[in-house]
Structure formats: structure tokens, C-alpha cells
Phi, psi and omega in degrees: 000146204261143169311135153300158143270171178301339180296325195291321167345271178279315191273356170282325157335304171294340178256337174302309177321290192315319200281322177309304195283333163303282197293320174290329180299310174308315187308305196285329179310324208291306172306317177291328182277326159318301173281345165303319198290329198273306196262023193291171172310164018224203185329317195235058168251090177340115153352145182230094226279315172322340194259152186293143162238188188300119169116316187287129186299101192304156167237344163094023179119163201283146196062030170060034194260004169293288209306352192271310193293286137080225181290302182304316197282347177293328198284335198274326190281346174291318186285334179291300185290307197308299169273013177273296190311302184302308186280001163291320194255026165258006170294296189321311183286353184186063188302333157283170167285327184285005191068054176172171189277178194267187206286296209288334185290143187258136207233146198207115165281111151291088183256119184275181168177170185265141347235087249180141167233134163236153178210143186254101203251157156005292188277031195040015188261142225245127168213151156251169157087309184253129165251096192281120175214179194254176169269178187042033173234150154269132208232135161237138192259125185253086199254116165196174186266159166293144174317155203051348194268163191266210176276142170212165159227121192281130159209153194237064181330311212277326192269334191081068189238107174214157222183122169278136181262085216243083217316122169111341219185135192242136167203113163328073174262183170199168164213175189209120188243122195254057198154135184283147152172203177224138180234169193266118176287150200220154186243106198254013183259123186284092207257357189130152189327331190249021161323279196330332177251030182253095195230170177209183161218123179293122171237094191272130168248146178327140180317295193295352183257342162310316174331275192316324195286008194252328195273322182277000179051080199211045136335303168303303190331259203321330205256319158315303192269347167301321165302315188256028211009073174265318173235162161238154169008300191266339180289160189268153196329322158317336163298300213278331179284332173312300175289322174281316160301015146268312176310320207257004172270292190333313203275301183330308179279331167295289189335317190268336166297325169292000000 
């Protein structure tokens, strides 16, 4: 069964809140306005044995047994909703069964520092700014600050991905990007003059052309010819080898020309 992502996540949250606060907003307007018309002023309105007189506490039916019948039925859907939302979002904190990430997963150390991001991937090749990961894969984050260095916070607003970045201390995130593009990674912690420009970019690319871009660990490459539209998102793997063996005649014939 293929993983929700964290996006699927939180907007299925949101529309259960929604769909929930809409159907009790109806219920009760429906209601309030019913008893306003059944109890309005005027002349030719029967007695009522049933109505409150001044001073008196409505009880909502005899023996309080609307107002009780209620309150219980508000208590089971509060609660009911209260523990449905907590376990989506320990599914969020930890989406395998081992609490980590799984074999298939791509694992990325995250340093924040001012005012700047670096990342480390898995096969040990080093980038700032830009983050390369493939889609429909799960990325798992290892977030923390450079030493010495103040607070910062990663966040991926369009994956719902935010994570502290803190010198000394590590916290665990993860995501799933179901679509190639790109997003703006953010710094959401106010942090120093150059918050506002400590920004990267999530570049998610097709699985088989990530495949390639990982084995030759040419993430920097791929991002340099991405920039100089050589390549795109989507392309196919064999264009980007292509392109990196043009690359690598280039630097050959430079090289012999010196």
C-alpha cells in the first residue's frame, strides 16, 4: 500500500475539522432558528407550560434530559475526533513500523548555519541550498545547527516539513513529494539580518533520472545543467549521461589544452 504523504495527511485532517464544523454550524443555526419561529411573540400563541418564566433556569426538557443527551453526545465526537487526529499525527512522526526510515528510503543530513543550508546525502555527497531528492520515494531528515551558530528552522511549507534546526541536538523529519517541481525551503526561525534571504530549493526529480543522478553522485552536476536548461525535471535518464560525458570531454580538452 503505497504511503500518504505528510501533505495528504493534514489536508485530510482539515477537511474532517471542516466537514465536522459545517455539519454541527448547521445543526445548531437550524436549531436556533426553529426555536426562535416556535417561540416567537405574538398574539394568538398558546400557553405554554413548558416555557421558562423570569428568573428561571431553562433545563432543555424535562429533567434537563435534552441538555444532558448533548453534552454526551458533544463529548463522544470531541473525543472521538481528539483521538482520531492524534494517531494521523504520531502516523506523521513516524510513518514506518520501525519509527525510521525504511531500506527504499533517501536519508539527508540537514545543517543549518547563517544564513545558508547544507545537505549531506546518504552516499556522502555534499550540497548547500539546493536539495536534490526523486518523487514518490520517502526522504527522511536529520536536522540540526552548525555548532556554535544561533537557532534556525527548516521548513518546506507546499510538503508541510518544519524541523528544528538547533546546534548540538538533532530532530527527525520526513516527507514524500508525489510530483516533480520545485519549492522554497525557508528559514522560520528569526535568526539575523540575513534571515529573510536564508532560503534553498527542494528539486524533486523523476525516480530513474534520480537513480542515475545518485549512482554517479552528481547531484551538483544535475543542478548546474538544470539551471542551464540542459535538462529538466522529467528527463530522460540517458540525456543527463549524456550530458555529463560532454562535460567530462570538455574538462579533457581543457585540461590538454593547458
Amino acid at each position: 500500500m503505497q504511503t500518504d504523504t505528510r501533505v495528504d495527511v493534514f489536508e485530510e485532517i482539515f477537511l474532517y475539522f471542516l466537514a465536522l464544523g459545517t455539519l454541527v454550524g448547521i445543526v445548531v443555526i437550524a436549531y436556533t432558528l426553529y426555536n426562535a419561529y416556535k417561540y416567537r411573540d405574538s398574539d394568538d400563541r398558546e400557553a405554554d407550560a413548558g416555557l421558562p418564566s423570569v428568573g428561571e433556569l431553562p433545563t432543555g426538557g424535562e429533567g434537563g434530559k435534552k441538555l444532558f443527551v448533548s453534552f454526551g453526545l458533544s463529548a463522544i465526537i470531541v473525543i472521538s475526533l481528539v483521538l482520531w487526529t492524534y494517531g494521523m499525527l504520531l502516523y506523521v512522526e513516524s510513518p514506518s513500523d520501525g519509527g525510521g526510515p525504511g531500506e527504499d528510503a533517501v536519508e539527508v543530513d540537514v545543517t543549518g548555519s547563517s544564513f545558508s543550508w547544507m545537505f549531506e546525502y546518504d552516499d556522502g555527497e555534499t550540497g548547500s541550498n539546493d536539495l536534490v531528492v526523486p518523487a514518490d520515494e520517502t526522504v527522511w531528515l536529520n536536522v540540526t545547527g552548525r555548532e556554535g551558530d544561533v537557532w534556525h528552522t527548516f521548513g518546506i511549507s507546499e510538503q508541510r516539513v518544519k524541523a528544528d534546526a538547533i546546534p548540538g541536538e538533532y530532530d527527525e523529519t520526513w516527507f514524500e513529494a508525489d510530483e516533480t517541481g520545485e519549492y522554497l525551503i525557508e528559514c522560520f526561525e528569526l535568526c539575523g539580518p540575513g534571515h529573510s534571504g536564508m532560503e534553498g530549493t527542494l528539486i524533486v526529480v523523476d525516480g530513474d533520472l534520480y537513480d542515475v543522478i545518485e549512482e554517479e553522485e552528481a547531484r551538483g552536476d544535475f543542478v548546474s545543467a538544470y539551471d542551464e536548461g540542459e535538462v529538466d525535471l522529467d528527463s530522460d535518464p540517458d540525456e543527463f549521461e549524456a550530458y555529463l560525458e560532454e562535460q567530462e570531454e570538455e574538462e579533457e580538452e581543457e585540461e590538454e589544452d593547458e
